[in-house]
KETILUM-735334 format. One record per atom (N, C-alpha, C, O, CB): x, y, z. Coordinates in pm, whole numbers, plus 32768, in hexadecimal, padded with zeros to 4 digits. Glycine has a CB too. Layout:
<vexdos>
XYZ ...
</vexdos>
This chain:
<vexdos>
1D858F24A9CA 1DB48F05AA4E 1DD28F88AA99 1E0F8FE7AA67 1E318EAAAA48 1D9D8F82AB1C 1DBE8FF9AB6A 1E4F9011AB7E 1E9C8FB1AB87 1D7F8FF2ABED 1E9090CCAB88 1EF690C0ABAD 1ED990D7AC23 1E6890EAAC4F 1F4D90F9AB76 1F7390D6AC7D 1FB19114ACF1 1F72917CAD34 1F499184ADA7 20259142ACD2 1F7291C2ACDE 1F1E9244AD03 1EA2921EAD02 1E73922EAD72 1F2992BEACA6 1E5B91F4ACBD 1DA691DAACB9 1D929175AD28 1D30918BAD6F 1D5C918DAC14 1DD39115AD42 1DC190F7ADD2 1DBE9140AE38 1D5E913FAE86 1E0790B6ADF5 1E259188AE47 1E4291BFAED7 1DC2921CAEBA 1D7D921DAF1F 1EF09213AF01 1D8F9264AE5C 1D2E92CBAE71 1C91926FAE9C 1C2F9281AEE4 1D289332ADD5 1CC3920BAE3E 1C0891DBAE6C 1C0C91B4AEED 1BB491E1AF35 1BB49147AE13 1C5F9167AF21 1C8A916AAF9B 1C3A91E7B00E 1BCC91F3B043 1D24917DAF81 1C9E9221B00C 1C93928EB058 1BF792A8B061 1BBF92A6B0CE 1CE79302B01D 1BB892C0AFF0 1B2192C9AFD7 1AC89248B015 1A62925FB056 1B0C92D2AF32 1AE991E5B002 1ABD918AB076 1AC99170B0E6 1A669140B11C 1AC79140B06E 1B319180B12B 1B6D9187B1AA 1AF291FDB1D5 1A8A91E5B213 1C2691B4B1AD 1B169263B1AB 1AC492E9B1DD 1A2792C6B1FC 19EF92E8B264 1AC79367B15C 19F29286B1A2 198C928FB189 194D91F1B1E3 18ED91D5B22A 198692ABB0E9 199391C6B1C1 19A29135B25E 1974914EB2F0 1912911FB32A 1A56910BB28C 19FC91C5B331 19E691F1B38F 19789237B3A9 193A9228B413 1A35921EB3A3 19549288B34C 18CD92CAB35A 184792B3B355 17E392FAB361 18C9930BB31E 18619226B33D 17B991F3B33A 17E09163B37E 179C9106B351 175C91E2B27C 18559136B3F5 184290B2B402 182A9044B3B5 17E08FE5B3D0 180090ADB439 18769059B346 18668FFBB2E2 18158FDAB29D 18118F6AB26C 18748FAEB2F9 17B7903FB286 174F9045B24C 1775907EB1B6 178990F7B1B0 16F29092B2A0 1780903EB14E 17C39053B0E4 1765908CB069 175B9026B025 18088FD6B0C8 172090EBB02A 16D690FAAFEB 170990ADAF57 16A69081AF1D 16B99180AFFB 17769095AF18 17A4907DAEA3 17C09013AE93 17B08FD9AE27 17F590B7AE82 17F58FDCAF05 183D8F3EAEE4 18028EEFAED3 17A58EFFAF22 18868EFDAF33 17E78E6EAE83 17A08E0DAE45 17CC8D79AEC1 178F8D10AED1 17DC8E03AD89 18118D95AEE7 18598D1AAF71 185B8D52AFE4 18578DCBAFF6 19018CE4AF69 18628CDFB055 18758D3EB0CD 19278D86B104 19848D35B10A 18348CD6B14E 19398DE6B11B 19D58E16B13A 19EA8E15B1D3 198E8E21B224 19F78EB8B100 1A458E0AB1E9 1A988E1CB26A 1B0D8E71B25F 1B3F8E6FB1EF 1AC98D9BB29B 1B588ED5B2D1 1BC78EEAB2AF 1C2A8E73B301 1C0B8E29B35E 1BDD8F7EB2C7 1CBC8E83B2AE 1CF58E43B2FE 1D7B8EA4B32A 1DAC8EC9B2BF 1D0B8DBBB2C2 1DB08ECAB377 1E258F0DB39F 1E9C8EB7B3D7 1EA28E7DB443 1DFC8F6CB400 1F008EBFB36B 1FA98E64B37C 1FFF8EC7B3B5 1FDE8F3DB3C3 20028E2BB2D8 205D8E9CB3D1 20B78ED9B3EB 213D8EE8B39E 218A8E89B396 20BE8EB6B44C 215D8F75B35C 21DD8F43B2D0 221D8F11B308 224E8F30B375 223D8F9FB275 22318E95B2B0 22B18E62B2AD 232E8E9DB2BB 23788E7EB319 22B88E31B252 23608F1EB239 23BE8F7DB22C 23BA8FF6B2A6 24169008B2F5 23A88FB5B1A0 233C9042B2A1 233090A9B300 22F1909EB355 22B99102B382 23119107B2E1 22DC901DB391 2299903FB443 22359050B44F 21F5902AB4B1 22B890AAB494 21F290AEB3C0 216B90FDB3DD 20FA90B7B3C8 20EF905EB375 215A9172B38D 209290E6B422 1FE79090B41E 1FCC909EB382 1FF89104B34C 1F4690F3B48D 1F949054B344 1F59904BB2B1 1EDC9019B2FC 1EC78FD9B363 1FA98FDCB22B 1E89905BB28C 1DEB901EB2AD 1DE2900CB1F5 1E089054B199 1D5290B1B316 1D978F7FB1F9 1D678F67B153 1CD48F1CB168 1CB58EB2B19E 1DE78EECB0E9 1C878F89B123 1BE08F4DB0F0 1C0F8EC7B093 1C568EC8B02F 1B6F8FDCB073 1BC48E3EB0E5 1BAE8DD1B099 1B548D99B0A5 1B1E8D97B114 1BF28D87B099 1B168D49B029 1A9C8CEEB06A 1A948C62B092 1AAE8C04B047 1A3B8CECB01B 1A778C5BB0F2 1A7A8BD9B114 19F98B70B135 19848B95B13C 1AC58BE2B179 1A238AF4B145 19AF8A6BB142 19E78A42B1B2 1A598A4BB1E0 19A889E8B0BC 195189FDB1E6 194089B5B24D 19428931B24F 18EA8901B208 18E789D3B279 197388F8B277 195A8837B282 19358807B309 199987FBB350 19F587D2B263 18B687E2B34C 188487D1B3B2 18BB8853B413 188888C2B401 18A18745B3D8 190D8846B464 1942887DB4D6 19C688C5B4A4 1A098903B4F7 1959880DB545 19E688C1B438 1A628933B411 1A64897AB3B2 1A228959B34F 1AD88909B3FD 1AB789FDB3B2 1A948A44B353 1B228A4BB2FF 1B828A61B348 1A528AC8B387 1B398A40B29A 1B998A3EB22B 1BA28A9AB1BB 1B458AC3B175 1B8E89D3B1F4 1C148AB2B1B3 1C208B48B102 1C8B8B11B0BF 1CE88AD8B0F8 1C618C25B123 1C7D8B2AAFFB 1CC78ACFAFBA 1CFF8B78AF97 1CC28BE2AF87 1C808A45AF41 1D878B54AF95 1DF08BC1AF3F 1DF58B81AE9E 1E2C8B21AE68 1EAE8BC1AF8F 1D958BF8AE70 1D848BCEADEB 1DBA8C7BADBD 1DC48CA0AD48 1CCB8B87ADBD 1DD08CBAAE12 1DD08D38ADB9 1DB08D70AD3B 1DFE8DB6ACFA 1E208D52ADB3 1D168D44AD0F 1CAA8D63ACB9 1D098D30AC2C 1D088D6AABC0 1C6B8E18ACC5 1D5E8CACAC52 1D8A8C3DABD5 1E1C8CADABC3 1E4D8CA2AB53 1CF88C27AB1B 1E5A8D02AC0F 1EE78D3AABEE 1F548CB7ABC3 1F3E8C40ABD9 1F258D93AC82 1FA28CDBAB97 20228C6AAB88 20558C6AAC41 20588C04AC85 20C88CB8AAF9 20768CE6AC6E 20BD8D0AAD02 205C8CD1AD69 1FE58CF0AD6B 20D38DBBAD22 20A38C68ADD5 20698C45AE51 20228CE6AE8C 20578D4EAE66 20EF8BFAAEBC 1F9F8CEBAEEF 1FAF8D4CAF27 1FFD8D88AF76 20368D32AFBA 1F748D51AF43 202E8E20AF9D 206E8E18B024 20578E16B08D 20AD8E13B0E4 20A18E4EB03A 1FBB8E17B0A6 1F948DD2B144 1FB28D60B15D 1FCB8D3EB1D1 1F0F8DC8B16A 1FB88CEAB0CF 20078C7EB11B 20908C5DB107 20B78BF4B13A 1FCF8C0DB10A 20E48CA8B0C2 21708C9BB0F4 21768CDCB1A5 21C58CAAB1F5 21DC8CFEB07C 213F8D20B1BB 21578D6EB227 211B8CFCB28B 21518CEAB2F9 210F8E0BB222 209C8CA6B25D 206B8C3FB2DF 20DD8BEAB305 20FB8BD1B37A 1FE78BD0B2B8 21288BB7B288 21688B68B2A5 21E88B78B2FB 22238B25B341 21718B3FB246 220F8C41B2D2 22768C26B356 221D8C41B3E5 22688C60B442 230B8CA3B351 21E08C3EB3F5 21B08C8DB469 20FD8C27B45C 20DB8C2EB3E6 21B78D6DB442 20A78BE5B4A0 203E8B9AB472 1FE38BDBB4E6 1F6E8BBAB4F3 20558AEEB469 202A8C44B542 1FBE8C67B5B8 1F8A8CF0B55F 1FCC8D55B545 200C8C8DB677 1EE98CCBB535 1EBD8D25B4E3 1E408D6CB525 1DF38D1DB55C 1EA38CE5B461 1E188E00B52B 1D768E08B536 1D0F8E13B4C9 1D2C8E46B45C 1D588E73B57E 1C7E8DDAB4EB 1C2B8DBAB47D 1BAA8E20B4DB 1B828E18B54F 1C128CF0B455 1B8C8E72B477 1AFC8EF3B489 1AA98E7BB441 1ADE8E3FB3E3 1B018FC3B417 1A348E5BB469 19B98E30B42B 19348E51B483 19228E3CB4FB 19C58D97B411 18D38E91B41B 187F8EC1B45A 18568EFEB4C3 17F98EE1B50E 185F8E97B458 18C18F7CB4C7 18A18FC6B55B 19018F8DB58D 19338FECB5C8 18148FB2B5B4 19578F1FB5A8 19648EDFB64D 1A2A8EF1B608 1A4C8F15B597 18F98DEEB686 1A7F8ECAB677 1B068ECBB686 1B4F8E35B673 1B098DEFB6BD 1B1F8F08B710 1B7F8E0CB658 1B9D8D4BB678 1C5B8D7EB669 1C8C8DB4B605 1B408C9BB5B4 1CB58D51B701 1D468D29B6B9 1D108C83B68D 1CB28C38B6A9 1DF18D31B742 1D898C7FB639 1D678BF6B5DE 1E198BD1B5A9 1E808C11B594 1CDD8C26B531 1DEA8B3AB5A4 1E7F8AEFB56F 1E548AC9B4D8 1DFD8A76B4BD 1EB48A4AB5D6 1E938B06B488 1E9C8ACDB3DA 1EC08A4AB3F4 1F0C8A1BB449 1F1B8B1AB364 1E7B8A15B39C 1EEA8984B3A2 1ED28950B2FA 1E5C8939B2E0 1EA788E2B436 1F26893EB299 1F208907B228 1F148893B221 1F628840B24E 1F6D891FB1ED 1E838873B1CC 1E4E87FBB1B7 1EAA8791B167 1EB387D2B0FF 1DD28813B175 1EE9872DB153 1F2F86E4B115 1ED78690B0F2 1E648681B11B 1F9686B9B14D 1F34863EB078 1ED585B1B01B 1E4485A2AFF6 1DFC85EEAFB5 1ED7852FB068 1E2B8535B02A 1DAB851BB00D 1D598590B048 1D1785E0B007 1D848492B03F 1D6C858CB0F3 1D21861FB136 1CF08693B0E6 1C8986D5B0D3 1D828669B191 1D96868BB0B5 1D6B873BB03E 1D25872EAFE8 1CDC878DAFCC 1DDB878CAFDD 1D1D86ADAF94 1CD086A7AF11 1C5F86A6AF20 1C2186F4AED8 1CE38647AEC3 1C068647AF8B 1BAC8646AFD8 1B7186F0AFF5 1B1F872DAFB0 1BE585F6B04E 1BA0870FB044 1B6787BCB075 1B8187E0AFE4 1B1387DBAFAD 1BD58834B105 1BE38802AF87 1BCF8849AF1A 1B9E8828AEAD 1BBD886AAE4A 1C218871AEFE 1B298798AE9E 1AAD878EAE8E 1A5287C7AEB2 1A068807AE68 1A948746AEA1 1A4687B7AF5F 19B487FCAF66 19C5886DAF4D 195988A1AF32 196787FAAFDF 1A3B88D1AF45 1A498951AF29 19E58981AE97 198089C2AE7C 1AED8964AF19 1A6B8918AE41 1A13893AADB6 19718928ADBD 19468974AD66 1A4788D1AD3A 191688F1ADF3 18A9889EADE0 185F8933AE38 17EE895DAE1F 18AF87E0AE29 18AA8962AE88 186089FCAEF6 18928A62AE85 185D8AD1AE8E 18C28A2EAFCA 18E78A54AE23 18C28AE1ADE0 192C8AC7AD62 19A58ADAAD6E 18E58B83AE4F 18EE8A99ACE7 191B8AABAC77 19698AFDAC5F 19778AE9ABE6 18D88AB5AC37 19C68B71AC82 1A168BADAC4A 1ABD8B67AC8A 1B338B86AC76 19E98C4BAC63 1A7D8B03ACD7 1B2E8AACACE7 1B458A42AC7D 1BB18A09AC71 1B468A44AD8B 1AE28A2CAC33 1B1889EEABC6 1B218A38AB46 1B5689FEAAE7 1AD4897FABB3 1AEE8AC1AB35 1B118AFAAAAE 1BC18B18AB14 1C268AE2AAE9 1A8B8BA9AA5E 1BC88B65AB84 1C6F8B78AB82 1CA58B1AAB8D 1D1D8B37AB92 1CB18BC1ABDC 1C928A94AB97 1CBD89FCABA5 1D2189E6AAE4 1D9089C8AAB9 1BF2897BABC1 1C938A0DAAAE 1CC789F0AA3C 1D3A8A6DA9E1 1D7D8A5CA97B 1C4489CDA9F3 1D2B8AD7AA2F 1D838B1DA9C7 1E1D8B30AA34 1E698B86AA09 1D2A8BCDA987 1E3B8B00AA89 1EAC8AF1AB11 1EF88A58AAC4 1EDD89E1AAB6 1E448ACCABE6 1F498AA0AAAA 1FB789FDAABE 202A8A0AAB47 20A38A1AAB56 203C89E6AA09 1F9289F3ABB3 1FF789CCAC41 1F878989ACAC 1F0E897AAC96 204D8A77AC99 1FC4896BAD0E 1F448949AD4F 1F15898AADAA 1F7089A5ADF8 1F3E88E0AD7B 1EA289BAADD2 1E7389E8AE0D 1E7A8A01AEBE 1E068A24AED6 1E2D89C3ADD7 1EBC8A00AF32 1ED389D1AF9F 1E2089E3AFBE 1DC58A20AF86 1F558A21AFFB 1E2E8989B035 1DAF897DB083 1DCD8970B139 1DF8891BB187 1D5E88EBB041 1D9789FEB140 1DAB89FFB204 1D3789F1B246 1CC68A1BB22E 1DE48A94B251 1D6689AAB2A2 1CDF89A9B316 1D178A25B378 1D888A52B389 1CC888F2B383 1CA98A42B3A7 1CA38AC4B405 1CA88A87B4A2 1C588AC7B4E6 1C058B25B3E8 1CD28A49B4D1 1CBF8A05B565 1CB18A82B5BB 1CEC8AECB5A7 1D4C899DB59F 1C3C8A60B63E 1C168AD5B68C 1BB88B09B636 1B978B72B66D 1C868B39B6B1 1B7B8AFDB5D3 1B188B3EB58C 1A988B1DB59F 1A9E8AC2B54C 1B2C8B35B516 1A228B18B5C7 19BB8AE1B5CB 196D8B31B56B 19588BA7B550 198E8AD1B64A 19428A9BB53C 18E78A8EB4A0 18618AF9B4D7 18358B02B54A 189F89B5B46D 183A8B39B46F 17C38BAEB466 17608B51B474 17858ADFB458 17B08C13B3D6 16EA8B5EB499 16938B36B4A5 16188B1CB436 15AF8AE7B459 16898B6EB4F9 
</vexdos>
């Protein structure tokens, strides 16, 4: 399991490498977006590389933090604060998080698993559940 530190570095290395090619990702096996919260604790812009799925007309990202035990902190931070921005492909979007509940969530975090097998290997080694946000203001990639 990744630490603390090996996040924030791969991070950084994606973010970078995001901006510099418009999302054009040479490594990643899914498609990424960034998303930028606002801390909860310090005020400050966070930007976090995630990947996300589409369902017709919306775009959605599961906080699985690659199966960690710890919620991510982009979404403790959505939740105080849900006015988020989303980078995808070149373009800018402000956007409202909104956490998927019940059936909704289980639903989207199906098709999640079914768009990219590695939400059910961290499915299975996580004893928590996974949150599931829709990105509102986001328009689905083409």
């Amino acid at each position: 399991m990744p630490t603390d530190a090996e996040f924030l570095t791969r991070n950084r290395e994606v973010i970078a490498e995001y901006r510099a090619t418009a999302g054009q990702l040479a490594q990643m096996p899914f498609p990424v977006l960034l998303l930028t919260t606002t801390g909860a604790r310090t005020g400050l812009a966070r930007t976090s590389p995630l990947g996300y799925v589409v369902d017709g007309g919306t775009v959605f990202v599961v906080g699985s933090r690659a199966g960690t035990p710890r919620q991510p902190s982009w979404y403790r931070n959505l939740l105080a604060d849900p006015a988020v921005t989303v980078e995808l492909n070149g373009r800018t979007y402000p956007a409202k998080a909104v956490v998927a509940e019940g059936a909704e969530r289980d639903r989207l975090f199906a098709l999640a698993r079914a768009h990219n097998p590695l939400y059910a290997q961290y499915d299975r080694s996580a004893d928590r559940v996974f949150p599931v946000v829709v990105l509102e203001g986001v328009p689905a990639p083409a």
